[in-house]
DSSP file (Angstrom, degrees, kcal/mol; ACC not computed):
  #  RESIDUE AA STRUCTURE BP1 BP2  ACC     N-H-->O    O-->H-N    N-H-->O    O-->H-N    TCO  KAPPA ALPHA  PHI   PSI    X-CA   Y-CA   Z-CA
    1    1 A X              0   0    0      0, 0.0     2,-0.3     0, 0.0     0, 0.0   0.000 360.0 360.0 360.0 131.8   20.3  -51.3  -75.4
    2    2 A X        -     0   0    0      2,-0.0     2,-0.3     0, 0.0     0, 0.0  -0.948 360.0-167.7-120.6 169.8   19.6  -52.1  -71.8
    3    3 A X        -     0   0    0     -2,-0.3     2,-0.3     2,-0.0     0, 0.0  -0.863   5.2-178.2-133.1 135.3   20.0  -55.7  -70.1
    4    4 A X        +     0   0    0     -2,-0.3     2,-0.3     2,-0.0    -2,-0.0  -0.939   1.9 177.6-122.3 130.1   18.7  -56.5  -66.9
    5    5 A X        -     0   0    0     -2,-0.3     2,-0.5     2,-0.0    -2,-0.0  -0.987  14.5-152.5-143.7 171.5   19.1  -59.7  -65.1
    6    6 A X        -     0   0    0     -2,-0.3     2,-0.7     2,-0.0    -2,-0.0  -0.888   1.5-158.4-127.2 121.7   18.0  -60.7  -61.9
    7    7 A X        -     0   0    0     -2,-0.5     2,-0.5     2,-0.0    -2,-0.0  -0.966   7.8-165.7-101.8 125.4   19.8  -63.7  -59.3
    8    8 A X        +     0   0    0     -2,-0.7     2,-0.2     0, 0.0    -2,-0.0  -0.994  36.9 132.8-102.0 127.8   17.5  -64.9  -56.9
    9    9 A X        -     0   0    0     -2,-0.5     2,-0.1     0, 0.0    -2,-0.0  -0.937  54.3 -93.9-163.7 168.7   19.7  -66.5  -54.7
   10   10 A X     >  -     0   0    0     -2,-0.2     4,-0.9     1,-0.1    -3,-0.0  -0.265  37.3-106.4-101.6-176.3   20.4  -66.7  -51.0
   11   11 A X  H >> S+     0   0    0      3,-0.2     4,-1.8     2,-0.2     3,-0.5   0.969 117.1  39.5 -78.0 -65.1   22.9  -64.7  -48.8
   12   12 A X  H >> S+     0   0    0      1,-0.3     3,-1.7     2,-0.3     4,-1.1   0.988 105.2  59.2 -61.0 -73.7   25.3  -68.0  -48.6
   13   13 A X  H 3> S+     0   0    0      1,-0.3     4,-2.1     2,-0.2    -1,-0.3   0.724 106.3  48.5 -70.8 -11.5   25.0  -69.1  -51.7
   14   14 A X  H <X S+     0   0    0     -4,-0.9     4,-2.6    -3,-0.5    -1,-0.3   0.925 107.5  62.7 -68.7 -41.6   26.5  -65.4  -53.1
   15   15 A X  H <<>S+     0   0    0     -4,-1.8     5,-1.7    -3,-1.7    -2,-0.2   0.853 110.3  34.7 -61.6 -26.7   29.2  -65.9  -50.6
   16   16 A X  H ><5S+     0   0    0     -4,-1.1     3,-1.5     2,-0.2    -1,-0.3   0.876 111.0  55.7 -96.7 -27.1   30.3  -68.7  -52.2
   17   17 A X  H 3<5S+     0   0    0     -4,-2.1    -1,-0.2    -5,-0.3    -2,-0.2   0.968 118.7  37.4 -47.1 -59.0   29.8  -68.2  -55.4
   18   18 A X  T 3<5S-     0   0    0     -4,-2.6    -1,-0.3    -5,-0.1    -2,-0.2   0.394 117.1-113.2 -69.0   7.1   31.9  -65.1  -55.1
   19   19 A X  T < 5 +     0   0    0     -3,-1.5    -3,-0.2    -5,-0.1     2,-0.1   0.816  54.1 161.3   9.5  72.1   34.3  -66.7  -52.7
   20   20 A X      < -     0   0    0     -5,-1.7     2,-0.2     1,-0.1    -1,-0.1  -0.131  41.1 -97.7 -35.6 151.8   33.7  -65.0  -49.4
   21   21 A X        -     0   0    0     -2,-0.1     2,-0.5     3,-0.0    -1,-0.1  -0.652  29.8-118.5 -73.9 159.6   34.7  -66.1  -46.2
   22   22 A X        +     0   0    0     -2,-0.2     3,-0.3     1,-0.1     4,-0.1  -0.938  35.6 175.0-118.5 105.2   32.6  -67.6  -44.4
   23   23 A X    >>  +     0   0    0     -2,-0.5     4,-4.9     1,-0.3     3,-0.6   0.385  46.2 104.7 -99.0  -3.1   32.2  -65.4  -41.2
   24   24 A X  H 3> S+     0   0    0      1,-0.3     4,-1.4     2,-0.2    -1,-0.3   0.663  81.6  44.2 -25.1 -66.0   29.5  -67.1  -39.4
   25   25 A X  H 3> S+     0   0    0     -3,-0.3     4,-2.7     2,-0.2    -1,-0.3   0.738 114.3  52.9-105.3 -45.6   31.2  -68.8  -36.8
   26   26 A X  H <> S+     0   0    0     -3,-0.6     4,-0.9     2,-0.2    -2,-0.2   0.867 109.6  51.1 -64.5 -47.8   33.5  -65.3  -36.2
   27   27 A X  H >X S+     0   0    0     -4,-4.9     3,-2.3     2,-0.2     4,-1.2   0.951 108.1  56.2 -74.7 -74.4   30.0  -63.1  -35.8
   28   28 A X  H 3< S+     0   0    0     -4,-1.4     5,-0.4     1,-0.3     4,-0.3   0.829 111.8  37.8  -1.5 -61.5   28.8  -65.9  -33.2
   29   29 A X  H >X S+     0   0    0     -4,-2.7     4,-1.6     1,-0.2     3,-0.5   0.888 117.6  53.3 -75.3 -16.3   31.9  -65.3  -31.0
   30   30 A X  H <X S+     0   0    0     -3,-2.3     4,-1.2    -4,-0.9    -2,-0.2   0.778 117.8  37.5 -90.3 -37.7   31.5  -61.4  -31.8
   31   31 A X  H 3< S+     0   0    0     -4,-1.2     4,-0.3     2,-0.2    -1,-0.2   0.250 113.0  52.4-115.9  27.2   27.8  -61.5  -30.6
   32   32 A X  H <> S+     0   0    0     -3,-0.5     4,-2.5    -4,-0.3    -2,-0.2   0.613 117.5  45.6-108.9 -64.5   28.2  -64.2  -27.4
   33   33 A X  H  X S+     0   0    0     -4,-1.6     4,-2.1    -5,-0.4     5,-0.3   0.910 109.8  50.1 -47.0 -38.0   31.3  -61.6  -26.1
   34   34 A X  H >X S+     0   0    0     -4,-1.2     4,-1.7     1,-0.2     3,-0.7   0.935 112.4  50.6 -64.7 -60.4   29.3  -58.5  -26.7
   35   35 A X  H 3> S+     0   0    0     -4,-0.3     4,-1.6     1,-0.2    -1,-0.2   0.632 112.9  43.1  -0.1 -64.3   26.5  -60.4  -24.6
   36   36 A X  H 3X S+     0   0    0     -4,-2.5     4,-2.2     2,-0.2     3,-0.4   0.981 111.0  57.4 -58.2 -62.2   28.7  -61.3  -21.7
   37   37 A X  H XX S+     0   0    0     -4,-2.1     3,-2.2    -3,-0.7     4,-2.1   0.954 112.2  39.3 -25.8 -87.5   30.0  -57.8  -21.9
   38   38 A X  H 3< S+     0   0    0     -4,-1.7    -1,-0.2    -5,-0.3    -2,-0.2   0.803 113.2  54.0 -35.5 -44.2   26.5  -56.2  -21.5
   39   39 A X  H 3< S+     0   0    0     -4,-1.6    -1,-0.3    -3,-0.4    -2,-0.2   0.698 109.3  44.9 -61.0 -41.4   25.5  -58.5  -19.1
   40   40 A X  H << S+     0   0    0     -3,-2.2     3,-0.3    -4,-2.2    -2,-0.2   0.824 116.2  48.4 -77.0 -30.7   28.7  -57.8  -16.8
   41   41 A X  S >X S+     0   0    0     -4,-2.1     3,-1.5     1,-0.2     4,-0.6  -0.145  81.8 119.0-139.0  13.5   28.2  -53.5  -17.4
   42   42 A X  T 34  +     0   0    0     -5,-0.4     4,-0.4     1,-0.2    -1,-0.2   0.996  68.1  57.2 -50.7 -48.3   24.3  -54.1  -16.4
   43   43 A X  T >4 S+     0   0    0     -3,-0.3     3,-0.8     2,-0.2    -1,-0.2   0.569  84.7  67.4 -94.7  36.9   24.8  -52.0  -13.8
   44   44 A X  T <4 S+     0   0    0     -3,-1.5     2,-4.1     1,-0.3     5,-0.2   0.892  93.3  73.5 -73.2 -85.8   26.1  -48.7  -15.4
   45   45 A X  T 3<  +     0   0    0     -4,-0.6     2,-0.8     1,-0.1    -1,-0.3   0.188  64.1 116.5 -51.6  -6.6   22.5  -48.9  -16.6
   46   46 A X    X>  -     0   0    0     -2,-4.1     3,-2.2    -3,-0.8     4,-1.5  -0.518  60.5-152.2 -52.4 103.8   21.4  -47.9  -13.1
   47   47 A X  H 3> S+     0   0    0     -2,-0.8     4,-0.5     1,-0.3     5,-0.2   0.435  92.7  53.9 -68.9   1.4   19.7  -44.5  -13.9
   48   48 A X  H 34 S+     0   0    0      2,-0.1    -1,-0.3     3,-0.1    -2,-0.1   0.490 118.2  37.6 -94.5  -9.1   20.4  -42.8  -10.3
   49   49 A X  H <> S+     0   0    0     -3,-2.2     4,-0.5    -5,-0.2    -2,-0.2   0.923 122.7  51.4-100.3 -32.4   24.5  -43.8  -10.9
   50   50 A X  H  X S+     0   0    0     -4,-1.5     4,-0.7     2,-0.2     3,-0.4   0.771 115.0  37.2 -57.3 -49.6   23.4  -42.6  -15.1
   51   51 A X  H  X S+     0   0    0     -4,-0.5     4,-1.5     2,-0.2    -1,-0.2   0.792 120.0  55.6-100.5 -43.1   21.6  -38.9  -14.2
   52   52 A X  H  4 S+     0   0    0      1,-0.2    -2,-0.2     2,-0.2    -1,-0.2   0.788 109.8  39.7 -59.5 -26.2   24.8  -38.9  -11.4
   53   53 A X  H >X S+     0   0    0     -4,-0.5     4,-1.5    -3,-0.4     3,-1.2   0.630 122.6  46.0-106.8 -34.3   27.7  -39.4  -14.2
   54   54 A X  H >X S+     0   0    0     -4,-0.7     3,-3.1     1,-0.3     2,-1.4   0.940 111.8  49.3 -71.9 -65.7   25.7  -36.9  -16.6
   55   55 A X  H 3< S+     0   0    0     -4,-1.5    -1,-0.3     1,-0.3    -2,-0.2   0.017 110.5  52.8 -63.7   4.1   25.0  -34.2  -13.9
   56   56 A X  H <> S+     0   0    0     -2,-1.4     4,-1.2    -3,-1.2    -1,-0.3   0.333 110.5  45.4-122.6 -16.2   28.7  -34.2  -12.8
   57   57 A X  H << S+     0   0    0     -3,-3.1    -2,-0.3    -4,-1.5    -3,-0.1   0.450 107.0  54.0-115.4  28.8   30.1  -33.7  -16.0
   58   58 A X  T  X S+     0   0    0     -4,-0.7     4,-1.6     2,-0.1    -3,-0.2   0.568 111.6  50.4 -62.3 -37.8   27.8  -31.0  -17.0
   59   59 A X  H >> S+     0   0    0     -5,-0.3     4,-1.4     1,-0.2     3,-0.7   0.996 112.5  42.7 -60.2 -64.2   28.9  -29.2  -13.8
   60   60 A X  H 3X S+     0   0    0     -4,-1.2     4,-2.0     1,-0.2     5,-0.2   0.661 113.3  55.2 -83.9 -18.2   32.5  -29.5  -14.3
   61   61 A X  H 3> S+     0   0    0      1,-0.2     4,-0.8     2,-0.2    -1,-0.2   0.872 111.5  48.2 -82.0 -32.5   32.1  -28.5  -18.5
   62   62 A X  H <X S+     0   0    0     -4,-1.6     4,-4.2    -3,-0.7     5,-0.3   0.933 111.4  42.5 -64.7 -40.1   30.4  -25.5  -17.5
   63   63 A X  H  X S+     0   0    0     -4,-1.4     4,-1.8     1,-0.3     5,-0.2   0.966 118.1  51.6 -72.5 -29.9   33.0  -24.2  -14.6
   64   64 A X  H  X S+     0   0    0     -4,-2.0     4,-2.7     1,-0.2    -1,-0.3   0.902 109.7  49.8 -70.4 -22.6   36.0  -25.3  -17.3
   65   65 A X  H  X S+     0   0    0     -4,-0.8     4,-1.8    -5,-0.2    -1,-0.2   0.891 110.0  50.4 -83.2 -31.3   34.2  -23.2  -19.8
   66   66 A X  H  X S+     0   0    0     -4,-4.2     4,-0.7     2,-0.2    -1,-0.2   0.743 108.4  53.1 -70.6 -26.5   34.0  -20.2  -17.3
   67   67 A X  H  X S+     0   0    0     -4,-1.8     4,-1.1    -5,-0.3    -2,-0.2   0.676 104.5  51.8 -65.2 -40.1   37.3  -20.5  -16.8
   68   68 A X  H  X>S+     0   0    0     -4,-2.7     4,-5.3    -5,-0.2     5,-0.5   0.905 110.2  50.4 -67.8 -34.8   38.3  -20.3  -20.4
   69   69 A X  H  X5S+     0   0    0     -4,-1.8     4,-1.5     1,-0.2    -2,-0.2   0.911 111.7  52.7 -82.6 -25.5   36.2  -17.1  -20.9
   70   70 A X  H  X5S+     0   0    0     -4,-0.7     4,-0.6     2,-0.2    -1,-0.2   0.756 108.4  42.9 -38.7 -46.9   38.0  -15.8  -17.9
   71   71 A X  H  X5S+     0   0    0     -4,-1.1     4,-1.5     2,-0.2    -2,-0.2   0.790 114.8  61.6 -77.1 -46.2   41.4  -16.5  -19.1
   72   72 A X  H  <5S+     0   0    0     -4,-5.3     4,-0.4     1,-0.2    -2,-0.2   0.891 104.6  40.3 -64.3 -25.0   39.8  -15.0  -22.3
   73   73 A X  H  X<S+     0   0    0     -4,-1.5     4,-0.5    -5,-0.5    -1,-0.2   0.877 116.5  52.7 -80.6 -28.0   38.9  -11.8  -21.1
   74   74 A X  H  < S+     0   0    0     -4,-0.6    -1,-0.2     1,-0.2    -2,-0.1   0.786  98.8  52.1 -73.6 -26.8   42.2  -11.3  -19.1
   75   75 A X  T  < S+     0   0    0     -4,-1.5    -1,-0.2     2,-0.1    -2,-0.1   0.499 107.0  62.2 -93.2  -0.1   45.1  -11.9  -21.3
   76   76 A X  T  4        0   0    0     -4,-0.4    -2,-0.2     1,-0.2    -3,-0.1   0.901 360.0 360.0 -86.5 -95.3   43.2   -8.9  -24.1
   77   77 A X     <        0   0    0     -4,-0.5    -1,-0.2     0, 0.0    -2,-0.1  -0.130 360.0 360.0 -97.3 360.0   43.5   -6.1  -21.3
C-alpha cells in the first residue's frame, strides 16, 4: 500500500507548525553586516591591486617549489 499526502503550505507557517525559530530578524542583521562589510573591502576589488596580489603569489609558489625540488635532489646524493 502506498500513501501520499501533500501540505501546501508556506515557509512560516512550517516553521511554526514544527516549532522553529524564527530567524528572520538574525538573517537581517547577518545580511545588513555582510553589506557593510562588502561595501568597506570595495576596494580589494580593484583589478590592477587583484592581478598584483595573484601575480605575486604565483611568483613566490613557484621559487618555494624550486627550492623544495632542490632540497629534494640534494639530501638523495
Amino acid at each position: 500500500m502506498k500513501m501520499t499526502i501533500e501540505v501546501d503550505c508556506t515557509p512560516e507557517e512550517a516553521r511554526r507548525f514544527l516549532g522553529l525559530p524564527d530567524v528572520s530578524t538574525l538573517n537581517d542583521h547577518l545580511v545588513s553586516e555582510m553589506s557593510k562589510r562588502i561595501d568597506a573591502n570595495m576596494s580589494l576589488l580593484n583589478p590592477e591591486e587583484f592581478m598584483k596580489n595573484w601575480m605575486s603569489f604565483g611568483t613566490g609558489a613557484q621559487e618555494q617549489f624550486r627550492k623544495f625540488m632542490e632540497a629534494a635532489t640534494t639530501t638523495r646524493r
